[in-house]
C-alpha positions as CSV (number, residue, x, y, z in Angstrom):
1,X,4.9,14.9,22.2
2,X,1.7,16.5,22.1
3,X,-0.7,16.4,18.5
4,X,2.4,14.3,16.8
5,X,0.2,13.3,14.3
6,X,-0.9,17.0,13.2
7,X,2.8,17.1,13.4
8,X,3.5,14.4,10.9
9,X,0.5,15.6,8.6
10,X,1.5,19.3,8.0
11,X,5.0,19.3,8.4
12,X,5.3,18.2,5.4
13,X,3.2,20.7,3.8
14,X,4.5,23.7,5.3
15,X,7.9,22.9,4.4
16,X,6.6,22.5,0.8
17,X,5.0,25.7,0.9
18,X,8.7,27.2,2.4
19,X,10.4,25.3,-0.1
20,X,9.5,27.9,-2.6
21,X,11.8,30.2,-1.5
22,X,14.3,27.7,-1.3
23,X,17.7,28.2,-3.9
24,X,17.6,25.4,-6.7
25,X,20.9,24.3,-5.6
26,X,19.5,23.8,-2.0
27,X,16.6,22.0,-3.0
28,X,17.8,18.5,-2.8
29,X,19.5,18.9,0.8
30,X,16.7,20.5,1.9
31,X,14.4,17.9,0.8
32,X,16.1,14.8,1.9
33,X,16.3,17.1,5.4
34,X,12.3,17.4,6.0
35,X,11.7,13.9,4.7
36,X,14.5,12.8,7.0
37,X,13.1,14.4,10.1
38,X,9.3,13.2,8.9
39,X,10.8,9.5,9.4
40,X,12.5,10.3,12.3
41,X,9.2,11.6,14.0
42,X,7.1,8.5,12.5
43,X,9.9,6.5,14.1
44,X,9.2,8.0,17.6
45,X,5.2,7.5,17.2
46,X,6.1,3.7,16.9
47,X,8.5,3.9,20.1
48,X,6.1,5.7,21.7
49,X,3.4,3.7,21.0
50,X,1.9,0.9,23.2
51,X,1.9,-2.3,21.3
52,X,-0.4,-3.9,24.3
53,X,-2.9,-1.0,24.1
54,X,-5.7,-2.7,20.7
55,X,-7.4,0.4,20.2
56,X,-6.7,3.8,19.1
57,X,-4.0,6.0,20.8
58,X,-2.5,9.6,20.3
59,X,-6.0,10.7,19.5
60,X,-6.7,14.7,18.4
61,X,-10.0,15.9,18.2
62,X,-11.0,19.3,17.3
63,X,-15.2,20.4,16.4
64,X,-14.7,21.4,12.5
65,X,-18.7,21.5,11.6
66,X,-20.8,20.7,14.7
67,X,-24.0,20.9,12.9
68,X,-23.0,18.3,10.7
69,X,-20.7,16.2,12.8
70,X,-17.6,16.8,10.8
71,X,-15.1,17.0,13.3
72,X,-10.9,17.2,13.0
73,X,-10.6,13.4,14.8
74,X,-7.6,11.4,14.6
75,X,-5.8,8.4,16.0
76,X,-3.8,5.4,15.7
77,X,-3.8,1.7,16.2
78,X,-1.6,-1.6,15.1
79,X,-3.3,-1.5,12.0
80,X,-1.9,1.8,11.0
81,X,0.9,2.8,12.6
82,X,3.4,0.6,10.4
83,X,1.5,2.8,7.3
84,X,2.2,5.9,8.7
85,X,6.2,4.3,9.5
86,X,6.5,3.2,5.9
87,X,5.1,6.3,4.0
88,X,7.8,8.1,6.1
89,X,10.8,5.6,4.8
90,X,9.4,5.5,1.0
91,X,9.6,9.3,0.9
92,X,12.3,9.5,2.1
93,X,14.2,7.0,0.5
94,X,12.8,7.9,-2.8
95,X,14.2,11.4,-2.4
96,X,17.5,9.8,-1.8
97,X,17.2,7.7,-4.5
98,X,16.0,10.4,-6.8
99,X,18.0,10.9,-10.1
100,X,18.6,14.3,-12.0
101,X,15.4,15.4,-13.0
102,X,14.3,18.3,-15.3
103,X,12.4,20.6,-12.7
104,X,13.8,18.7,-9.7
105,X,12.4,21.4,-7.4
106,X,8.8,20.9,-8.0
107,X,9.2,17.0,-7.9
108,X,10.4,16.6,-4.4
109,X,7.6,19.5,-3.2
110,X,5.3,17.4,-5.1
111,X,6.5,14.6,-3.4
112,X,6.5,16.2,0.1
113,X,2.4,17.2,-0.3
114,X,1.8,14.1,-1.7
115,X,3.4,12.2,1.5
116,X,0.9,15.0,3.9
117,X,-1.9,13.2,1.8
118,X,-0.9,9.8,2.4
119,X,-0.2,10.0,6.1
120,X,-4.0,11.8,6.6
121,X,-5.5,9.1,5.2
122,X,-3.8,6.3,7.7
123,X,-4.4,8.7,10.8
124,X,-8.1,10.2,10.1
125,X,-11.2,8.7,12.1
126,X,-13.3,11.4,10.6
127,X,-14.8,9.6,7.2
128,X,-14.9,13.2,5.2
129,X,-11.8,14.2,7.2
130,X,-10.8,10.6,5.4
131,X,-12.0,11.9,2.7
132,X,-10.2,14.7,1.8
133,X,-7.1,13.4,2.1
134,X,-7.7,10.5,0.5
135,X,-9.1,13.1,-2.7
136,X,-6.0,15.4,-2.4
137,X,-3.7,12.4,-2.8
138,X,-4.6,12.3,-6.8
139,X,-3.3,16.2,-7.0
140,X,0.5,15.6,-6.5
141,X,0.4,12.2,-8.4
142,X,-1.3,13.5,-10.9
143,X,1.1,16.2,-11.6
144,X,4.3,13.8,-10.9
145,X,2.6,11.6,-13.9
146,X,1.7,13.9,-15.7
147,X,4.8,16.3,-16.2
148,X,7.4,13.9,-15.6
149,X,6.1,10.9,-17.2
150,X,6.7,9.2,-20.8
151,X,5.2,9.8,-24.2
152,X,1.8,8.9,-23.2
153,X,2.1,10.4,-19.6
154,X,-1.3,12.8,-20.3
155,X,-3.1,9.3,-21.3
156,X,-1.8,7.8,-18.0
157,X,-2.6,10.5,-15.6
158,X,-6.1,10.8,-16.6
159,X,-6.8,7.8,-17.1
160,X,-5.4,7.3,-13.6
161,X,-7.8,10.1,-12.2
162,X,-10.5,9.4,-13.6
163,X,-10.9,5.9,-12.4
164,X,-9.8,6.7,-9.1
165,X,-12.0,10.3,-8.7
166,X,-14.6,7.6,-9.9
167,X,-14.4,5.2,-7.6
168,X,-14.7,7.8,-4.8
169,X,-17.5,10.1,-5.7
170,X,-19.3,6.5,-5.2
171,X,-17.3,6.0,-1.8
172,X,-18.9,9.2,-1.0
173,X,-22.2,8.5,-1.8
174,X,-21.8,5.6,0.6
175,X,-20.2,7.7,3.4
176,X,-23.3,10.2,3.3
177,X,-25.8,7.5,3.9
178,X,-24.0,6.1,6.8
179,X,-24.2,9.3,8.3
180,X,-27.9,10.1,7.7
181,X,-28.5,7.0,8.4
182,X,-26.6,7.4,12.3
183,X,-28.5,11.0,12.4
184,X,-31.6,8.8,12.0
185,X,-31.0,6.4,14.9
186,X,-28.7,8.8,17.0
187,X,-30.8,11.8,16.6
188,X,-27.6,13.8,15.5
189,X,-25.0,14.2,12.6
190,X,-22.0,12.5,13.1
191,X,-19.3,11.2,10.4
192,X,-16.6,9.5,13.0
193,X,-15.8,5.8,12.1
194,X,-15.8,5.2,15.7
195,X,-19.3,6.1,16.0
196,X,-20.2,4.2,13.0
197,X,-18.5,1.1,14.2
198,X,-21.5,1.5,16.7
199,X,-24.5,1.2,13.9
200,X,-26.3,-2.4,13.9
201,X,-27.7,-1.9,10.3
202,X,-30.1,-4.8,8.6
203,X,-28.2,-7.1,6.2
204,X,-29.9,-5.6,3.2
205,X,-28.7,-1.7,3.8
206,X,-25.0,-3.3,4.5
207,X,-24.8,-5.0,1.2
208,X,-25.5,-1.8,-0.7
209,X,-22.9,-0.3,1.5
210,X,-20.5,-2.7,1.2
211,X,-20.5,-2.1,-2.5
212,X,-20.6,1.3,-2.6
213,X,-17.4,1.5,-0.2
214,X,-15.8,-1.9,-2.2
215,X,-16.4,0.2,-5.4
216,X,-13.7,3.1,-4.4
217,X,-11.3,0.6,-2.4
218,X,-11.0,-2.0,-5.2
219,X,-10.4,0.6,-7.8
220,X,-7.4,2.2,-5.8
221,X,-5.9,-1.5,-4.9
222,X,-6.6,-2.0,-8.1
223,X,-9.1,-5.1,-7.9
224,X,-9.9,-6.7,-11.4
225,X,-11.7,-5.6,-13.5
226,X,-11.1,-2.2,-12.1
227,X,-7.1,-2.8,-12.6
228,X,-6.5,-1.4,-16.2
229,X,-5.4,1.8,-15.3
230,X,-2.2,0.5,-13.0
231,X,-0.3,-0.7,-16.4
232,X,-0.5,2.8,-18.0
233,X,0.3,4.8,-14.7
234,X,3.2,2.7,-13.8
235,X,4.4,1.8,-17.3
236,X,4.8,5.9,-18.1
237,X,5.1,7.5,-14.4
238,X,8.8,8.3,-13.7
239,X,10.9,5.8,-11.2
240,X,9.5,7.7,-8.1
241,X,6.2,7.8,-9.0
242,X,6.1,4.2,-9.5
243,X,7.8,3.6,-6.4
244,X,5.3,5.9,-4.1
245,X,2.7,4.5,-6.1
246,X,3.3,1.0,-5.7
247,X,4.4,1.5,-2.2
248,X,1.7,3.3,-0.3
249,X,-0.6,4.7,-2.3
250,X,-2.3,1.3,-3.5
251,X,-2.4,0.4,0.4
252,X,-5.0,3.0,0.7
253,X,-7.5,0.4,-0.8
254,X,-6.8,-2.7,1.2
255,X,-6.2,-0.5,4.3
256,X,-10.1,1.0,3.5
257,X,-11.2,-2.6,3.4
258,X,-9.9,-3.3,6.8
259,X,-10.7,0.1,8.5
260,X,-14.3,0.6,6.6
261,X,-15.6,-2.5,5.2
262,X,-15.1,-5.1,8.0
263,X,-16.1,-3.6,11.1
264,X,-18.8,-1.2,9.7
265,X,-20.3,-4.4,7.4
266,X,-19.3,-8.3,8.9
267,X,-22.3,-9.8,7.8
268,X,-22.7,-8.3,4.2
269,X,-18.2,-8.8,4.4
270,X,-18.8,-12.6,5.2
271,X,-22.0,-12.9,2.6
272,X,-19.4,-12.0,-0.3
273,X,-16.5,-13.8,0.4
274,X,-16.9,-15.5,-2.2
275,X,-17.2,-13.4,-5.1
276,X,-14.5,-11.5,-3.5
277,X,-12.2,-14.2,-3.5
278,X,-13.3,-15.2,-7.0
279,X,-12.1,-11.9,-7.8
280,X,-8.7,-11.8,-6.1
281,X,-7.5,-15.4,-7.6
282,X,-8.6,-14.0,-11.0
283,X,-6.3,-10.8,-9.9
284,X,-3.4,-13.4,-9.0
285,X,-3.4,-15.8,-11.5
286,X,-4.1,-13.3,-14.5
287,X,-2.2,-10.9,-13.9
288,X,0.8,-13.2,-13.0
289,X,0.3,-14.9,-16.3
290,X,0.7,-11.5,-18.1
291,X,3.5,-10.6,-16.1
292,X,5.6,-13.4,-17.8
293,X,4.4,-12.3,-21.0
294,X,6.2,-8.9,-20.5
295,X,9.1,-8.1,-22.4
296,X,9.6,-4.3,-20.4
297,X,11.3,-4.8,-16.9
298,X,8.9,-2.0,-15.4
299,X,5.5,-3.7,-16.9
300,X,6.9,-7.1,-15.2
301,X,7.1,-5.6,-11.8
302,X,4.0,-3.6,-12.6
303,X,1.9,-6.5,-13.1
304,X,3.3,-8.9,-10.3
305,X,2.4,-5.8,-7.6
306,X,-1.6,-6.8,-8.8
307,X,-1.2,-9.9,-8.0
308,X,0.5,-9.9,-4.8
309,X,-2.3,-7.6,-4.0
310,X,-4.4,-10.4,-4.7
311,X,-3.2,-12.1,-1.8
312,X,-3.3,-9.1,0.5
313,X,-7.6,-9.0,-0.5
314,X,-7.5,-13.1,0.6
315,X,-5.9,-12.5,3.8
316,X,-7.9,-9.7,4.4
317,X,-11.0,-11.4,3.8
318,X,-10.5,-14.2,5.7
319,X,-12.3,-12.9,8.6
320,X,-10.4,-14.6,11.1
321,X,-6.7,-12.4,13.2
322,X,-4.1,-14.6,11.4
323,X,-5.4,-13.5,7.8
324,X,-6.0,-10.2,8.3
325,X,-2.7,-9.7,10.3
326,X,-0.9,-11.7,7.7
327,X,-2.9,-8.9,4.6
328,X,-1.2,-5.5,7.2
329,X,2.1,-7.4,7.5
330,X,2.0,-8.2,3.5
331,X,0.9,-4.4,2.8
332,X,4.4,-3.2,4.6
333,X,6.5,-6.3,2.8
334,X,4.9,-5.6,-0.5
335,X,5.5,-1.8,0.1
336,X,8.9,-2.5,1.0
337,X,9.9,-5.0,-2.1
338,X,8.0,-3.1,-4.7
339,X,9.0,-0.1,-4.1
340,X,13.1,-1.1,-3.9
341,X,12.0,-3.0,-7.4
342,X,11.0,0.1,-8.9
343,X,14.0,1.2,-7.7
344,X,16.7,-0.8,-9.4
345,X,14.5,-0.4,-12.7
346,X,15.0,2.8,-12.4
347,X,19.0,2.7,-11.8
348,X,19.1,0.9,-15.0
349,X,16.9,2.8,-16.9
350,X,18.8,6.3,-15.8
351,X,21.9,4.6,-17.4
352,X,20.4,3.0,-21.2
353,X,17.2,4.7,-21.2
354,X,15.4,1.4,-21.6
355,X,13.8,-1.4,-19.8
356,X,13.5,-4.2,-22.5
357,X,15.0,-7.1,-21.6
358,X,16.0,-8.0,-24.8
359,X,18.8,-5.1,-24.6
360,X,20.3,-6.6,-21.5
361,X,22.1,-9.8,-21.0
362,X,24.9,-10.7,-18.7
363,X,24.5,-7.6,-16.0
364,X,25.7,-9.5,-13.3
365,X,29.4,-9.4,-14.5
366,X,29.1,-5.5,-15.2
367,X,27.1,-4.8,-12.4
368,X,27.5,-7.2,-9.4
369,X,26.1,-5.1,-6.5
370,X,23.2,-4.4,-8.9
371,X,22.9,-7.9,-9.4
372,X,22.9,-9.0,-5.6
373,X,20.7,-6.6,-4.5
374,X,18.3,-7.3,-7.2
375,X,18.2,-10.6,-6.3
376,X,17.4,-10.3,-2.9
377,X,14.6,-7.7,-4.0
378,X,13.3,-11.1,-6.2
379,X,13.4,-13.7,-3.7
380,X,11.4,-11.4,-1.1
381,X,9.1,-10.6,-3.9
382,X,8.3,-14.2,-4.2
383,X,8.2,-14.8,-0.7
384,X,11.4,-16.9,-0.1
385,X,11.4,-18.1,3.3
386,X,14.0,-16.2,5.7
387,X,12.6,-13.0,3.8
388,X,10.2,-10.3,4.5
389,X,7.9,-11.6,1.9
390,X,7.1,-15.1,2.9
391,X,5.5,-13.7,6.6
392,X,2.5,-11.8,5.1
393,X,2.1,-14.0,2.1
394,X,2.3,-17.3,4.6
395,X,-0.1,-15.7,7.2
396,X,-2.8,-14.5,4.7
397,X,-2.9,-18.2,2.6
398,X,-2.8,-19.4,6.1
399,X,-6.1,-17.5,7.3
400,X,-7.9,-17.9,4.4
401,X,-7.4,-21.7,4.2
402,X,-10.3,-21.9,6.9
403,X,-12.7,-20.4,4.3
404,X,-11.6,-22.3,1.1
405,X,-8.7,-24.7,1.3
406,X,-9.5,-25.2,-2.5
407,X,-9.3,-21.3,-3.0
408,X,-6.1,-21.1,-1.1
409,X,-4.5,-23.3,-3.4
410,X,-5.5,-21.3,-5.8
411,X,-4.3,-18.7,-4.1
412,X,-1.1,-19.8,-3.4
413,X,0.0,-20.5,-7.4
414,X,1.2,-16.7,-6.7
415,X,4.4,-18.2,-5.3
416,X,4.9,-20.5,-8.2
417,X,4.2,-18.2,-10.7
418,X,5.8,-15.3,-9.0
419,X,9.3,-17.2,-9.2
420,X,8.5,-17.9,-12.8
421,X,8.1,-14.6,-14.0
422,X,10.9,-13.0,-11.5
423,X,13.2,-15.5,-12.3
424,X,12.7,-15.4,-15.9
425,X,13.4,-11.7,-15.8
426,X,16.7,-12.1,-13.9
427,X,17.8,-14.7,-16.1
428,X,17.2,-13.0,-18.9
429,X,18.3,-9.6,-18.1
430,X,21.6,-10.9,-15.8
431,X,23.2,-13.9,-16.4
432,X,24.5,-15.0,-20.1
433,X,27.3,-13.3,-21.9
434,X,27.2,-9.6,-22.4
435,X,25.5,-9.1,-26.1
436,X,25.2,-5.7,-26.5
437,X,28.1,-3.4,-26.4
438,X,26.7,-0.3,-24.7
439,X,25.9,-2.8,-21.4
440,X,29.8,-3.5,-21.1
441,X,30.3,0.2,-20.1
442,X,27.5,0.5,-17.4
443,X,29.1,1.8,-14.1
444,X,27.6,-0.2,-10.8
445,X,26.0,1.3,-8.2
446,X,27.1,4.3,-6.6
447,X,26.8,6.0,-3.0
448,X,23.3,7.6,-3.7
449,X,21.9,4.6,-4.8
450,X,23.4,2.2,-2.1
451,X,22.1,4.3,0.3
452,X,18.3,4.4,-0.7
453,X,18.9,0.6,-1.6
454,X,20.8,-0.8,1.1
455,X,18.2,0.3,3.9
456,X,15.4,-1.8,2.3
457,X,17.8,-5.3,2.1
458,X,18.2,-4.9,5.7
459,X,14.6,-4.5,6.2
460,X,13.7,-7.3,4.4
461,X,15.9,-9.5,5.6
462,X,15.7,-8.5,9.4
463,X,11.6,-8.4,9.6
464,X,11.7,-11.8,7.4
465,X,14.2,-13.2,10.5
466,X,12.3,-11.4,13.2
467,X,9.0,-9.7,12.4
468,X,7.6,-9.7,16.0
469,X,8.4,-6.0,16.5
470,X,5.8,-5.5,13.8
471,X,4.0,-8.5,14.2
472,X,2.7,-7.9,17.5
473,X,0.9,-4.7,17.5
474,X,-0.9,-5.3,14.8
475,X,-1.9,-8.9,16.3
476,X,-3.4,-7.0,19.0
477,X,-5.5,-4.5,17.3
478,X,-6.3,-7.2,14.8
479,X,-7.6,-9.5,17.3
480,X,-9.7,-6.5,18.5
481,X,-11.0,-6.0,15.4
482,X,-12.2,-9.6,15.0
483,X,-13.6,-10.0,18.3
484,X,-15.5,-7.0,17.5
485,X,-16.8,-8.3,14.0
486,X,-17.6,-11.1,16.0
487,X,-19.7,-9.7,18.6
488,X,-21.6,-7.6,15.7
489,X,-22.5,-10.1,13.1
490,X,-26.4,-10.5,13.1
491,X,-26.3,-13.8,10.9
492,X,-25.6,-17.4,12.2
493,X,-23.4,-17.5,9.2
494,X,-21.0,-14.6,10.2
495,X,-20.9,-15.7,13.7
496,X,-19.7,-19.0,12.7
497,X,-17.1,-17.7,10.1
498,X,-15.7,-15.2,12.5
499,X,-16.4,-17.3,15.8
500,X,-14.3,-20.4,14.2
501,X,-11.6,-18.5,12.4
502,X,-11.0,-16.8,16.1
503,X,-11.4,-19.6,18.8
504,X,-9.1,-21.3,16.4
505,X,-6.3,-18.5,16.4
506,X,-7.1,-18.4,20.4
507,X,-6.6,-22.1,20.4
508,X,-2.5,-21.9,19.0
């Protein structure tokens, strides 16, 4: 199929736009329809894709601003692909999974532009083309906070947006500069990565860069200190938003890191792996120690997502394949689990209309297939071997041990702590007898939510038996990637951190 990724961007939106004139009572059939035939169609791009070709394939490019070198360029490669498969199932199983909802037609056309948004940012080569999409993302969010959040929603949503609109105008800054930069070498404007992946710039210009572009990635991951705005947005955003949220839109950070940061800046990338990694151990350990110290179910789930993101920024700064394939892999896993987490919080929360865990007790009598499926949910979320967790989460500790085997360890307390926090909640919120009357009514699941739920445990457990078919596409590109990085480092430092990390992933 010719321009499938055009396809997969607009679609979307032009069904939004027709959904207007779509009856209420149609709305949700119609919905679940386009965001049915959107993962069908990110399905066949992954079919259709060649997992032994590295670099980019299904490539559009149309001349937008010739002057300027803004051109309408896109592509695909192992590293996004699995993104642009995942934004597809979380749409569309959050519409399944949608409750009743006051204004249900604007929420799932909010959620349809929002998922345009998210699959333009995975696709674009263009940096303003990039840009834009990764800008117009904040709209539909905003909104989905915003109207159909909790008490403090307006506090959330702006908070949200303002950190995040922050962190990009900064971004921005440090997109322009690339590009006058490449107009000063190239003699002409251009503001494709692809071309930028071509600039040899002196150590001191890619350290100012690299911070400019870490600033707007790290806020959207959300890196600490930058990660105060996550609580709020996910603590008063309704189920869906959390789960889209949690899913894909924080992935646009650590995906920037791999697609920007790396290739475009290995030298100033290997200068601050350190702080960097200072950084995402504060991000696990922290916020894995508040976690525990949650008594709301959402604010649990909220808190562990920083710090298995924490992991994703060590893998992903490990410089070497097995790392940074283990930091994709864990973006898809972590999409996966969190988003089926927010999930079952919200199936409890749509029957009591709260998430304390000090108003539950004894839920796995009342509500077994609740109970089972939220258990699996936990044990992939703290990377239980067998499950889709322990892949990324292994992989990433596993790269970054051959930077800092003392760091790793650090590192790896996520597991521990993870199960201590995740287990704690189950225990306290399933097992026991049943101490509060209202709890001994609660119906289990039914059909809609088994079939938005069910889906995800078969994931996780058949990509945690077998994750080759992902596995090795992104390998490939990955070890592109690094042999690139390798081949551009300036510094006897970077050479060595890159060379090692890849001979030794050559050597296995």
């Amino acid at each position: 199929m010719e321009n499938i990724l055009s396809v997969l961007i607009f679609f979307p939106l032009v069904a939004a736009l027709l959904g207007f004139v779509v009856r209420k009572e149609s709305i949700r059939v119609y919905g679940l329809t386009v965001a049915a035939i959107e993962f069908l169609l990110t399905l066949w791009l992954w079919f259709a894709f060649d997992p032994n070709n590295a670099g980019f394939q299904f490539i559009e490019y149309i001349p937008l601003v010739s002057d300027f070198g803004i051109n309408y360029y896109l592509g695909v490669d192992g590293i996004s692909l699995f993104l642009v498969v995942m934004t597809g199932l979380i749409t569309l199983i959050g519409i399944i999974g949608l409750g009743d909802v006051k204004r249900l037609k604007n929420m799932i056309l909010s959620l349809l532009v929002l998922e345009t948004a998210m699959v333009g940012v995975f696709v674009s080569l263009d940096a303003i083309v990039f840009y834009l999409f990764w800008e117009f993302s904040l709209v539909p969010m905003l909104y989905i906070i915003g109207y159909w959040g909790g008490e403090r929603r307006l506090y959330a949503a702006i908070k949200f947006f303002l950190y995040t609109f922050t962190g990009s105008l900064i971004m921005l800054v440090g997109m322009l500069y690339v590009a006058y930069i490449y107009q000063s070498v190239a003699g002409v404007w251009s503001f494709s990565i692809t071309d930028w992946y071509a600039l040899v710039l002196p150590i001191s210009v890619q350290k100012w860069l690299f911070w400019a572009f870490f600033i707007g990635f790290a806020i959207k991951v959300p890196m600490f200190p930058f990660h105060t705005w996550l609580p709020y947005a996910h603590g008063q955003a309704p189920t869906i938003g959390s789960v889209i949220l949690a899913a894909v839109l924080l992935k646009m950070g650590t995906y920037g890191f791999v697609r920007f940061s790396l290739p475009m800046f290995p030298d100033a990338s290997v200068a601050y792996i350190l702080p960097v990694a200072v950084l995402a151990i504060i991000m696990i350990i922290y916020t894995a120690m508040v976690a525990y110290a949650q008594e709301d179910m959402k604010q649990v789930i909220a808190y562990s997502s920083i710090s298995h993101m924490g992991v994703i920024i060590l893998g992903t700064f490990a410089m070497n394949a097995e790392g940074i394939t283990g930091s994709i892999f864990l973006m898809l896993s972590h999409g996966i689990v969190s988003g089926a987490l927010f999930l079952l919080v919200g199936v409890i929360y749509d029957r009591r209309h709260t998430k304390l865990m000090s108003e539950f007790g004894g839920l796995a009598a009342v509500m077994p297939k609740y109970a089972v499926i939220f258990g699996i949910m936990l044990m992939a979320s703290v990377g239980l071997p067998l499950t889709i967790g322990f892949v990324g989460e292994y992989l990433s500790l596993a790269g970054f041990f051959r930077i800092s085997p003392i760091m790793t360890l650090l590192g790896g307390t996520s597991i521990i702590l993870g199960a201590i926090y995740m287990l704690s909640l189950y225990k306290k919120s399933f097992f026991g007898p049943v101490t509060k009357e209202e709890n001994k009514k609660l119906t289990d699941l039914n059909g809609r939510e088994l079939a938005a739920l069910v889906p995800l445990v078969a994931i996780v457990i058949w990509l945690g038996v077998y994750p080759k078919p992902v596995l090795v596409p992104i390998d490939n590109s990955v070890k592109a990637l690094v042999t690139f990085m390798e081949e551009k480092a300036q510094t006897p430092e970077a050479k060595a951190i890159i060379h090692v990390s890849t001979s030794t992933k050559e050597a296995k």
